[in-house]
CHARMM internal coordinates of N, CA and C (Angstrom, degrees):
IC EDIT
DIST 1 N 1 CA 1.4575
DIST 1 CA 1 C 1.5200
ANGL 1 N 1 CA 1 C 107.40
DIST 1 C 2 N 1.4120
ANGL 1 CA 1 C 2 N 113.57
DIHE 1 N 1 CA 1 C 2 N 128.41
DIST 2 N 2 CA 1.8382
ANGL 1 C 2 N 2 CA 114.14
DIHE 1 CA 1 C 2 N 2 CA -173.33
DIST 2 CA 2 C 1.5105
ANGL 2 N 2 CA 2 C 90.15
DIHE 1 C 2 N 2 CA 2 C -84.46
DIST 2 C 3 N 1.5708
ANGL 2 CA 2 C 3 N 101.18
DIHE 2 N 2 CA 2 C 3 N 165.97
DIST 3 N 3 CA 1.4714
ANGL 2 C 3 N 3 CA 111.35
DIHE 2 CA 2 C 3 N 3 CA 168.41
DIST 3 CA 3 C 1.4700
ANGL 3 N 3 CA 3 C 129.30
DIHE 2 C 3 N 3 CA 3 C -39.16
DIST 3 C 4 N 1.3401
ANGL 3 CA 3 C 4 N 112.09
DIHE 3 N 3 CA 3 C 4 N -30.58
DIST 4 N 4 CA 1.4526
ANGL 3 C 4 N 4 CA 124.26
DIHE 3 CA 3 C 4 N 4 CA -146.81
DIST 4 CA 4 C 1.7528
ANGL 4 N 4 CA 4 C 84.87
DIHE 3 C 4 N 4 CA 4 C -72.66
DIST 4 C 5 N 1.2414
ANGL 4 CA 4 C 5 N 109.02
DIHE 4 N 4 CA 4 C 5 N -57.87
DIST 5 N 5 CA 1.6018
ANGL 4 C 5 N 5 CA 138.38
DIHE 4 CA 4 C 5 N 5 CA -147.41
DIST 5 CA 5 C 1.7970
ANGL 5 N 5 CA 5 C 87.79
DIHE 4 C 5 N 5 CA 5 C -71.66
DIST 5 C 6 N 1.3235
ANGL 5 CA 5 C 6 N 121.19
DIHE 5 N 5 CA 5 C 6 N -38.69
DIST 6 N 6 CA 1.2287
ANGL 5 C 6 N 6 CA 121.37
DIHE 5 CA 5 C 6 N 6 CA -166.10
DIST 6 CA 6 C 1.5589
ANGL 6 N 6 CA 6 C 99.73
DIHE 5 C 6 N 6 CA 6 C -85.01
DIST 6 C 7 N 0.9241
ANGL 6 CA 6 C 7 N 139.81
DIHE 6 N 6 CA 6 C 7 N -43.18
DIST 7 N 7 CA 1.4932
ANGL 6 C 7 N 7 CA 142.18
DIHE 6 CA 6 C 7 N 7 CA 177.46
DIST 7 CA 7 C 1.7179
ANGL 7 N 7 CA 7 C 114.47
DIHE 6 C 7 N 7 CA 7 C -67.09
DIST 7 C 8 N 1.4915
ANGL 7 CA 7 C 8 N 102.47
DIHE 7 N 7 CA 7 C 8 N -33.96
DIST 8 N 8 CA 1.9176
ANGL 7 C 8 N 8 CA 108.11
DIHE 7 CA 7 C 8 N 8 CA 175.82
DIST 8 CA 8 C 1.9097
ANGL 8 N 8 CA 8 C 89.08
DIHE 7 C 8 N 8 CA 8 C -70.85
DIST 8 C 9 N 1.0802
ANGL 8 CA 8 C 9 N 109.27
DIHE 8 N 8 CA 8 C 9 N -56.76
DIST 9 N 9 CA 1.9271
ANGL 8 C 9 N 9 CA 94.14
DIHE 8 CA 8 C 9 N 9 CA 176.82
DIST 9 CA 9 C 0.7645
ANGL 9 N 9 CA 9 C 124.08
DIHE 8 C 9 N 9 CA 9 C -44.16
DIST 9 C 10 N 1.5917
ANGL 9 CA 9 C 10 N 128.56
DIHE 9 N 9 CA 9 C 10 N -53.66
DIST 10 N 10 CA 1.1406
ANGL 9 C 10 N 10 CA 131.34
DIHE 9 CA 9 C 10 N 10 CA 164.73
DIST 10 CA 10 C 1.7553
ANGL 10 N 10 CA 10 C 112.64
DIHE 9 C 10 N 10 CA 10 C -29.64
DIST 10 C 11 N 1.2078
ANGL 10 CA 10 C 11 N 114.63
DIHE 10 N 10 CA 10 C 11 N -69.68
DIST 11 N 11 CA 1.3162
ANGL 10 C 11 N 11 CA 135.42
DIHE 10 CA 10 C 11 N 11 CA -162.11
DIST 11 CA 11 C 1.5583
ANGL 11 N 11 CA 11 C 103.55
DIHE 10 C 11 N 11 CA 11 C -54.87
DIST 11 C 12 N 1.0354
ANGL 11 CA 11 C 12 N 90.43
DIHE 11 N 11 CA 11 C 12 N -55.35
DIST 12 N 12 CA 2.0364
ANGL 11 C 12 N 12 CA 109.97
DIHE 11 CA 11 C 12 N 12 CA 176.54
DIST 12 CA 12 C 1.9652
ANGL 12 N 12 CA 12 C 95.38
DIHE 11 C 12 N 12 CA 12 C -56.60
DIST 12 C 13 N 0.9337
ANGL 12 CA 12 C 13 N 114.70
DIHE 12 N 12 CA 12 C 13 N -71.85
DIST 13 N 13 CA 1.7989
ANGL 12 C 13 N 13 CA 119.42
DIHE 12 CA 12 C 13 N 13 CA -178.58
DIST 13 CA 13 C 1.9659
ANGL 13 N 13 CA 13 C 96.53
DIHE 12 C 13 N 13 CA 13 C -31.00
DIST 13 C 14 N 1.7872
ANGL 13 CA 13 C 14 N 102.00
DIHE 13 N 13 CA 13 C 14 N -80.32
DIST 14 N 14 CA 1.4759
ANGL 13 C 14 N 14 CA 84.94
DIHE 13 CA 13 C 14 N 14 CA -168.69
DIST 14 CA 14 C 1.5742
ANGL 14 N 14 CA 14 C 126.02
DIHE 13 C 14 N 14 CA 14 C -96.47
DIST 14 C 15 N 1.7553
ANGL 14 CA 14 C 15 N 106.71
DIHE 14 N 14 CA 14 C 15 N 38.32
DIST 15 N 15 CA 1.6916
ANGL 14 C 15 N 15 CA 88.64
DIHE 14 CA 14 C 15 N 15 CA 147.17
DIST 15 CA 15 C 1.8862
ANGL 15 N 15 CA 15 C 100.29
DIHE 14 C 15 N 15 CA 15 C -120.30
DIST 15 C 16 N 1.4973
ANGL 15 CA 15 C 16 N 109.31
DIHE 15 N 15 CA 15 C 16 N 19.00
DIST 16 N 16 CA 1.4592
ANGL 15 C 16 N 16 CA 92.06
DIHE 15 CA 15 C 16 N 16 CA 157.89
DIST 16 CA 16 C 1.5585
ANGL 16 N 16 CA 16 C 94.07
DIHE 15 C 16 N 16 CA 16 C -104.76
DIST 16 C 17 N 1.1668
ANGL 16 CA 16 C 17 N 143.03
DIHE 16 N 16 CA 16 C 17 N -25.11
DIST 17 N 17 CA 1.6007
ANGL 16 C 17 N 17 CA 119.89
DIHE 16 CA 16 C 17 N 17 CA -164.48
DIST 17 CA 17 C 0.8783
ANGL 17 N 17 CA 17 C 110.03
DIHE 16 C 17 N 17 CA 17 C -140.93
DIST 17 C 18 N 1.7924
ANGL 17 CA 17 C 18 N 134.45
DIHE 17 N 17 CA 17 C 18 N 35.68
DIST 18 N 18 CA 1.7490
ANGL 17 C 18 N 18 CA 140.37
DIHE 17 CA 17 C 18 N 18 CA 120.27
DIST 18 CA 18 C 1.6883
ANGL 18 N 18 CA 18 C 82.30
DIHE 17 C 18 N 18 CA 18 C 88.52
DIST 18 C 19 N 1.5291
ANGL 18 CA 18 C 19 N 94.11
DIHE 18 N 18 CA 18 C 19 N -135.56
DIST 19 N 19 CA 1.5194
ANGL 18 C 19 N 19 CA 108.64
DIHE 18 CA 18 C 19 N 19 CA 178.90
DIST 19 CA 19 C 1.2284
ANGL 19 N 19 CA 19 C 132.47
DIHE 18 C 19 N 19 CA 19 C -75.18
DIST 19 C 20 N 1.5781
ANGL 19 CA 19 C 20 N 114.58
DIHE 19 N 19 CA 19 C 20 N 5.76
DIST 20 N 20 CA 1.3384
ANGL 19 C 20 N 20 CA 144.70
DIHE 19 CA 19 C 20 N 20 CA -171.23
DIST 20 CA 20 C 1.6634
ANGL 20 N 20 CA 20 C 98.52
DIHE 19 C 20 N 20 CA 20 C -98.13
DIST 20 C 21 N 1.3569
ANGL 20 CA 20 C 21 N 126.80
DIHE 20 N 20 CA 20 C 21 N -36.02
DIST 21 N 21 CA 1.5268
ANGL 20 C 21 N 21 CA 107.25
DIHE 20 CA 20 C 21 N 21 CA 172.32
DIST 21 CA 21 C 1.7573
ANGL 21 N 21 CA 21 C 122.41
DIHE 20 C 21 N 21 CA 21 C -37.07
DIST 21 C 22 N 1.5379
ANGL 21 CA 21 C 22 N 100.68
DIHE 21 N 21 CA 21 C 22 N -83.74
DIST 22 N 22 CA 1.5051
ANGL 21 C 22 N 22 CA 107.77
DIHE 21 CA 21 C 22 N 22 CA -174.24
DIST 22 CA 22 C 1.5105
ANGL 22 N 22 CA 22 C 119.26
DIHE 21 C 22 N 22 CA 22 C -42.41
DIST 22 C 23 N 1.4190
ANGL 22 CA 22 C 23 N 114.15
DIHE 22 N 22 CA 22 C 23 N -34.72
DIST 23 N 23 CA 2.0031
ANGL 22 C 23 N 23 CA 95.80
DIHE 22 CA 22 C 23 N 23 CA 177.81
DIST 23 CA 23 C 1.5889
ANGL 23 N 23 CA 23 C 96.90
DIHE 22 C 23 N 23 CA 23 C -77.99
DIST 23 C 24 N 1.2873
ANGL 23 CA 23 C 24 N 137.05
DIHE 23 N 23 CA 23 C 24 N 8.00
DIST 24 N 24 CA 1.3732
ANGL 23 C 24 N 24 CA 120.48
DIHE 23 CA 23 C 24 N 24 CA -166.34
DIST 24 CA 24 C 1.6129
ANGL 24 N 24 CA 24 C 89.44
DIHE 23 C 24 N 24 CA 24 C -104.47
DIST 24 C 25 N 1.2829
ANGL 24 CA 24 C 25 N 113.23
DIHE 24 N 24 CA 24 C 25 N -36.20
DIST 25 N 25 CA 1.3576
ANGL 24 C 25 N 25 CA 119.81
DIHE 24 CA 24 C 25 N 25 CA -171.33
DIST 25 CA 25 C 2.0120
ANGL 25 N 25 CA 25 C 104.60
DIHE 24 C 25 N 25 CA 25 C -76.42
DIST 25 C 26 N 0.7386
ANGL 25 CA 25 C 26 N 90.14
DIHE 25 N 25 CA 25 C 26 N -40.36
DIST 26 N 26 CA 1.8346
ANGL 25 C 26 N 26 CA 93.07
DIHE 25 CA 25 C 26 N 26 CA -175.00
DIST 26 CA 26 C 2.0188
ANGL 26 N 26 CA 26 C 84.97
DIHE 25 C 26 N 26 CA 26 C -85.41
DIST 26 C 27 N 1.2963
ANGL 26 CA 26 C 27 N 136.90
DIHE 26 N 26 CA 26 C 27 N 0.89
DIST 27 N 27 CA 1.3971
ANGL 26 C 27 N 27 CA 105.71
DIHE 26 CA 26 C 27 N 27 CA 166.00
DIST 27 CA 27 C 1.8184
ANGL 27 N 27 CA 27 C 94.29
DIHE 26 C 27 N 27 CA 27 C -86.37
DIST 27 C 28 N 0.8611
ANGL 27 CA 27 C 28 N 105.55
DIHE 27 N 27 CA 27 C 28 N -38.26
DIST 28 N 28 CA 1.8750
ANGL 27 C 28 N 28 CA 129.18
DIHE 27 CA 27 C 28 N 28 CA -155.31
DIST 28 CA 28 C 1.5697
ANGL 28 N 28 CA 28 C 85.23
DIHE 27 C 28 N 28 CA 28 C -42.94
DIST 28 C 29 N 2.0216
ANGL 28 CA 28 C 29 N 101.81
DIHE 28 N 28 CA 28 C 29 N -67.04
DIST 29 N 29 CA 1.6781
ANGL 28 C 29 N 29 CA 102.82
DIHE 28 CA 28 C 29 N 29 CA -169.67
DIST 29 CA 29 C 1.5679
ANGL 29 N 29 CA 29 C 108.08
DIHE 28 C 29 N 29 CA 29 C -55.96
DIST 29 C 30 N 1.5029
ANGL 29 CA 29 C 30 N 125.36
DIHE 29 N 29 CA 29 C 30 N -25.33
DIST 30 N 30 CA 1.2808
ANGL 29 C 30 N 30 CA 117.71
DIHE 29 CA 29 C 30 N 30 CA 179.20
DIST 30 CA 30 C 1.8083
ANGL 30 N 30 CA 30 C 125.28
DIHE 29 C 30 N 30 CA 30 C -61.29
DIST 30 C 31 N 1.4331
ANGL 30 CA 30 C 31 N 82.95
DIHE 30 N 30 CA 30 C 31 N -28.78
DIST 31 N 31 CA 1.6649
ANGL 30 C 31 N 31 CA 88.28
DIHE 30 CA 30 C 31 N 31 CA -174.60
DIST 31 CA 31 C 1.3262
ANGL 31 N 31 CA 31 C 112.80
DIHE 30 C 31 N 31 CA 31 C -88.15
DIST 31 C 32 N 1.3497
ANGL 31 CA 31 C 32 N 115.76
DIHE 31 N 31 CA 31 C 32 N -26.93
DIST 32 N 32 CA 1.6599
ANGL 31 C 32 N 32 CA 126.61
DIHE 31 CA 31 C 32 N 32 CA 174.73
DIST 32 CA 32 C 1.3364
ANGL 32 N 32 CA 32 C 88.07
DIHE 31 C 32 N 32 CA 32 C -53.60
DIST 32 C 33 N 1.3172
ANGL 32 CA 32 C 33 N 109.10
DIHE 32 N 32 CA 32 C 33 N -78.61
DIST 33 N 33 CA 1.8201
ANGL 32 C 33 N 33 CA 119.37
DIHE 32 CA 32 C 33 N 33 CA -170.63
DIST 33 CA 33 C 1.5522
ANGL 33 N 33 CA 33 C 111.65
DIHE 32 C 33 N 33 CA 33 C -26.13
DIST 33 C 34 N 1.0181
ANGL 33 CA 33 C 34 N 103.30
DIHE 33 N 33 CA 33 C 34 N -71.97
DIST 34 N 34 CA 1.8931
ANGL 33 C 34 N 34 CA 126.25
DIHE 33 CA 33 C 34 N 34 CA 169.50
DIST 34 CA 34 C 1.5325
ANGL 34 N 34 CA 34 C 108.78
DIHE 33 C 34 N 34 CA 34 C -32.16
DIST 34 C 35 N 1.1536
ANGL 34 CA 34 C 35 N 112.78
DIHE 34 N 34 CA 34 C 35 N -48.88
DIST 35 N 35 CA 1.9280
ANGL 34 C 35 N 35 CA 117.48
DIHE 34 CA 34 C 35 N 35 CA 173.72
DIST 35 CA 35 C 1.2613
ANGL 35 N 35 CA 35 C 117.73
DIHE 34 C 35 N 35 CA 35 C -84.73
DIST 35 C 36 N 1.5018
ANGL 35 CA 35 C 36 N 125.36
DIHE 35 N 35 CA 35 C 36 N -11.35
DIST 36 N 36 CA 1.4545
ANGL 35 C 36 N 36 CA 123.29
DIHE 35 CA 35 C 36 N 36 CA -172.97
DIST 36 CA 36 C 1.5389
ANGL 36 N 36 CA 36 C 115.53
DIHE 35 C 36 N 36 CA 36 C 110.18
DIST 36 C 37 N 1.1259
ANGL 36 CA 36 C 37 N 99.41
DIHE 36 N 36 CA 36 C 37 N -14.88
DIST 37 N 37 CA 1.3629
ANGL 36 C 37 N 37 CA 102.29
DIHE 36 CA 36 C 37 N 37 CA -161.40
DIST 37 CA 37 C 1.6647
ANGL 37 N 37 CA 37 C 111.75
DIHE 36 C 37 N 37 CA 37 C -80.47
DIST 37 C 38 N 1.1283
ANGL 37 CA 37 C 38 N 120.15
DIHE 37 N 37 CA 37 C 38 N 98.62
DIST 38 N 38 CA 1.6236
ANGL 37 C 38 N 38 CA 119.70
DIHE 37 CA 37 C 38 N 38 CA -149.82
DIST 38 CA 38 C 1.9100
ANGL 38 N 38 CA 38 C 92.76
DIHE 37 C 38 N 38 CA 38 C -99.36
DIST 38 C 39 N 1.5146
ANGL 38 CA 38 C 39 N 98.68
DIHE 38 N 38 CA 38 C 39 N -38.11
DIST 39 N 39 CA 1.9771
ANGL 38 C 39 N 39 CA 84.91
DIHE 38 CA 38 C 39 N 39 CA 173.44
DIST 39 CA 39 C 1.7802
ANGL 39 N 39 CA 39 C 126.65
DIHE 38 C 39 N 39 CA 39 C -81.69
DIST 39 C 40 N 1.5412
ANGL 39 CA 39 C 40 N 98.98
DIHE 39 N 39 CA 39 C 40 N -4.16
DIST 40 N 40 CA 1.4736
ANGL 39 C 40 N 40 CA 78.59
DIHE 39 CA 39 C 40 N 40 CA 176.36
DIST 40 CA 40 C 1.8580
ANGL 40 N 40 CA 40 C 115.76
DIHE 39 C 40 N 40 CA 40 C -113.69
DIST 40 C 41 N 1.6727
ANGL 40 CA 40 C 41 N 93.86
DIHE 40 N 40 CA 40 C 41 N 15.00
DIST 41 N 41 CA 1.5148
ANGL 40 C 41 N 41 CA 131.80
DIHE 40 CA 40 C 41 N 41 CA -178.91
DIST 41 CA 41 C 1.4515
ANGL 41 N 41 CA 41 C 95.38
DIHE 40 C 41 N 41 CA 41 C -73.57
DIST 41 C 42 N 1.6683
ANGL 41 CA 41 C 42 N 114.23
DIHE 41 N 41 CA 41 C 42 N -65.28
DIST 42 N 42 CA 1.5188
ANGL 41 C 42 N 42 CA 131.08
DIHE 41 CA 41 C 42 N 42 CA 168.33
DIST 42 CA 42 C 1.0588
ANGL 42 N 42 CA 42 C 107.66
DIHE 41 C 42 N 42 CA 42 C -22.77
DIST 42 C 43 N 1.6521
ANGL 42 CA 42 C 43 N 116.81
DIHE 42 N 42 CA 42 C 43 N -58.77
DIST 43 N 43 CA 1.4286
ANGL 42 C 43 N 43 CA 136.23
DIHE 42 CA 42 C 43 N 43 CA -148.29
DIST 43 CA 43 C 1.3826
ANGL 43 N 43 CA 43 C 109.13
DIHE 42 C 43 N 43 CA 43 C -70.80
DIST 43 C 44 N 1.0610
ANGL 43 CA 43 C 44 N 120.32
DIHE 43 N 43 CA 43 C 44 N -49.87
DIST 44 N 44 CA 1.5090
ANGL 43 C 44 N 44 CA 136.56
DIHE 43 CA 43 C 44 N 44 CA 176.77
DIST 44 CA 44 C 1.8110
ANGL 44 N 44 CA 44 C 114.77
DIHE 43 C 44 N 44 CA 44 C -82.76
DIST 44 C 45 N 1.7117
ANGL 44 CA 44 C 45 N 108.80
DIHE 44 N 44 CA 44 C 45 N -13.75
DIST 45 N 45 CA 1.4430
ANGL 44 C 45 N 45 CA 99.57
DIHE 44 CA 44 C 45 N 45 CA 165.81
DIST 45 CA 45 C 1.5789
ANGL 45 N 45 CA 45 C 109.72
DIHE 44 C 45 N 45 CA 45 C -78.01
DIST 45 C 46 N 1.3461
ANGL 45 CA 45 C 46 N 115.80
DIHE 45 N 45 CA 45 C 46 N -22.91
DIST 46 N 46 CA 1.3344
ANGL 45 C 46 N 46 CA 125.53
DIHE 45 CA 45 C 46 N 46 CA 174.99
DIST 46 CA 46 C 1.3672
ANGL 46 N 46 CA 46 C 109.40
DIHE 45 C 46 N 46 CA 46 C -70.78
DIST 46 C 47 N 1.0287
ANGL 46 CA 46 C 47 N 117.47
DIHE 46 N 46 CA 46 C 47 N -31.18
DIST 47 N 47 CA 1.9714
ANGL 46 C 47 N 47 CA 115.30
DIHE 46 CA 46 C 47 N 47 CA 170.92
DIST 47 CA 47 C 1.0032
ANGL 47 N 47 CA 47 C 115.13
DIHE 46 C 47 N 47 CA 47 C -44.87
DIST 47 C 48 N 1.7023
ANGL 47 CA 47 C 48 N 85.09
DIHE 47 N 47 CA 47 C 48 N -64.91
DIST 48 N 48 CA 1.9154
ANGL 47 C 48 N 48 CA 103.62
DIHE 47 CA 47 C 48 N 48 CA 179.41
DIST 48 CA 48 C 1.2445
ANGL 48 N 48 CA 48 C 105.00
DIHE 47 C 48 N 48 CA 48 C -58.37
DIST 48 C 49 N 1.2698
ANGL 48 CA 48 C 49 N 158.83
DIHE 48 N 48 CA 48 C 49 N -8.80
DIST 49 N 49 CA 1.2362
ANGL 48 C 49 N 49 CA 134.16
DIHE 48 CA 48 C 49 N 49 CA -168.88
DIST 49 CA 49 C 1.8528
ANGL 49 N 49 CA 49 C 101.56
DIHE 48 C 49 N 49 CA 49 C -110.21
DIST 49 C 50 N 1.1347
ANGL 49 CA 49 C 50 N 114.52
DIHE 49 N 49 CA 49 C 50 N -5.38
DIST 50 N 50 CA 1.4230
ANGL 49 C 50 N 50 CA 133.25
DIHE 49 CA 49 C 50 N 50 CA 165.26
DIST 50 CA 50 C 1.3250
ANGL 50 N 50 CA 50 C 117.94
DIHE 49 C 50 N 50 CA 50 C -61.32
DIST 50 C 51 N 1.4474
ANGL 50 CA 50 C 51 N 110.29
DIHE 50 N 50 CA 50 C 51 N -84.61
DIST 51 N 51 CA 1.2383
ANGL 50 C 51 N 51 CA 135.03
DIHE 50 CA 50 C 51 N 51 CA 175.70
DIST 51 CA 51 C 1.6598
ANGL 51 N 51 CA 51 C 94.92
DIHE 50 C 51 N 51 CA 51 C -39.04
DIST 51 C 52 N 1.4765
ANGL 51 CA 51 C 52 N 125.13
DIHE 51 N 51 CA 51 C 52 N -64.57
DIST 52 N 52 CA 1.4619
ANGL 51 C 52 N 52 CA 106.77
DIHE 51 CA 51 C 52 N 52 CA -177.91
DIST 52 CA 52 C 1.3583
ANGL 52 N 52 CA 52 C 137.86
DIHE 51 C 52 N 52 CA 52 C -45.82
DIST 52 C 53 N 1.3240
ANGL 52 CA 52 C 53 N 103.58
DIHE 52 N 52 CA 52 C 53 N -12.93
DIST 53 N 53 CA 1.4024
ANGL 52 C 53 N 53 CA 125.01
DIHE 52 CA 52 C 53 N 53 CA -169.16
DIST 53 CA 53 C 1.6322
ANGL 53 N 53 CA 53 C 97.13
DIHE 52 C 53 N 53 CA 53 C -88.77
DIST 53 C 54 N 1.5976
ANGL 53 CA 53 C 54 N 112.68
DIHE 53 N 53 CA 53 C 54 N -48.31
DIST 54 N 54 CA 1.2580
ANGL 53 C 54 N 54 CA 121.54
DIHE 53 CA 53 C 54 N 54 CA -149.80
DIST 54 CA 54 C 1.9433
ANGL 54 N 54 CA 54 C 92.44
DIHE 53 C 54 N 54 CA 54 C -70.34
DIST 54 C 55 N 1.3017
ANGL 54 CA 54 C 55 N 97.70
DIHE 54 N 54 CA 54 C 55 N -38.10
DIST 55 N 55 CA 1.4263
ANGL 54 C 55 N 55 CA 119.06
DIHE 54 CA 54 C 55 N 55 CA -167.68
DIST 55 CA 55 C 1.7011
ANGL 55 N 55 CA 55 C 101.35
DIHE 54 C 55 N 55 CA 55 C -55.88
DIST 55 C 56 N 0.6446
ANGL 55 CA 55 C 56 N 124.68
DIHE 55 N 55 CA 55 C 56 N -17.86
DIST 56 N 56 CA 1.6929
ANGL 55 C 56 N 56 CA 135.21
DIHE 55 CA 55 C 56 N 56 CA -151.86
DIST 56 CA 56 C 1.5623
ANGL 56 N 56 CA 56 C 121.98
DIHE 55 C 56 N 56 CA 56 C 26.06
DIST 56 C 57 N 1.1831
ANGL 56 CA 56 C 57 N 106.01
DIHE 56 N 56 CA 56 C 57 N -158.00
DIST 57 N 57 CA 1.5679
ANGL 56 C 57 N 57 CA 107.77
DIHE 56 CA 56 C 57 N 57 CA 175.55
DIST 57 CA 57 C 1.3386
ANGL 57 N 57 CA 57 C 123.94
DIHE 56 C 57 N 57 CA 57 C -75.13
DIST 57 C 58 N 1.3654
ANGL 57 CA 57 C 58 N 93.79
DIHE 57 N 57 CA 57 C 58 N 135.55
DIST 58 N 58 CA 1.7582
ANGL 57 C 58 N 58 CA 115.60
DIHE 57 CA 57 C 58 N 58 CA -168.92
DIST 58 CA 58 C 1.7035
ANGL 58 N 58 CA 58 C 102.79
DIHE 57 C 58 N 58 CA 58 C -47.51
DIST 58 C 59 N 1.2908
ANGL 58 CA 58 C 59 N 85.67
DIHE 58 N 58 CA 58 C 59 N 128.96
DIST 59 N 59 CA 1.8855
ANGL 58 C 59 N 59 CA 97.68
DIHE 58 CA 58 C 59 N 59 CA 165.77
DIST 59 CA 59 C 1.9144
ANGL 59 N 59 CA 59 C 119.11
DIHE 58 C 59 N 59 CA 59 C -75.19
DIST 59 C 60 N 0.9188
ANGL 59 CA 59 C 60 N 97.37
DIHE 59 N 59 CA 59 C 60 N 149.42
DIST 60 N 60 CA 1.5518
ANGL 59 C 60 N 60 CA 95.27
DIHE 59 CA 59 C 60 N 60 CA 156.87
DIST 60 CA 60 C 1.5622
ANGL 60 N 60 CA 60 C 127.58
DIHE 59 C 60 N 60 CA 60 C -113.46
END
COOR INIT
IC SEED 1 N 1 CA 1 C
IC BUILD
């Protein structure tokens, strides 16, 4: 999956599921991980590293 495709998921994840993307995405890479699956583990650590971005800086 190129960047482009990984960042529109991203994008697609948190304006359908707000603050609910990233734990869905860090379970996703867990379960890839958990099955073996180390490239689509990648795939979804790259989500997560999206969504954090998208998320911006922490409020107080």
């Amino acid at each position: 999956m190129n960047p482009a495709d990984i960042s529109a998921l991203a994008r697609h994840l948190f304006e359908t599921q707000g603050a609910k993307a990233i734990p869905e995405a860090v379970q996703k890479a867990a379960s890839f991980e958990a099955a073996g699956d180390k490239e689509q583990s990648k795939i979804w650590r790259q989500v997560e590293g999206v969504l954090w971005e998208l998320r911006g800086p922490h409020e107080s």
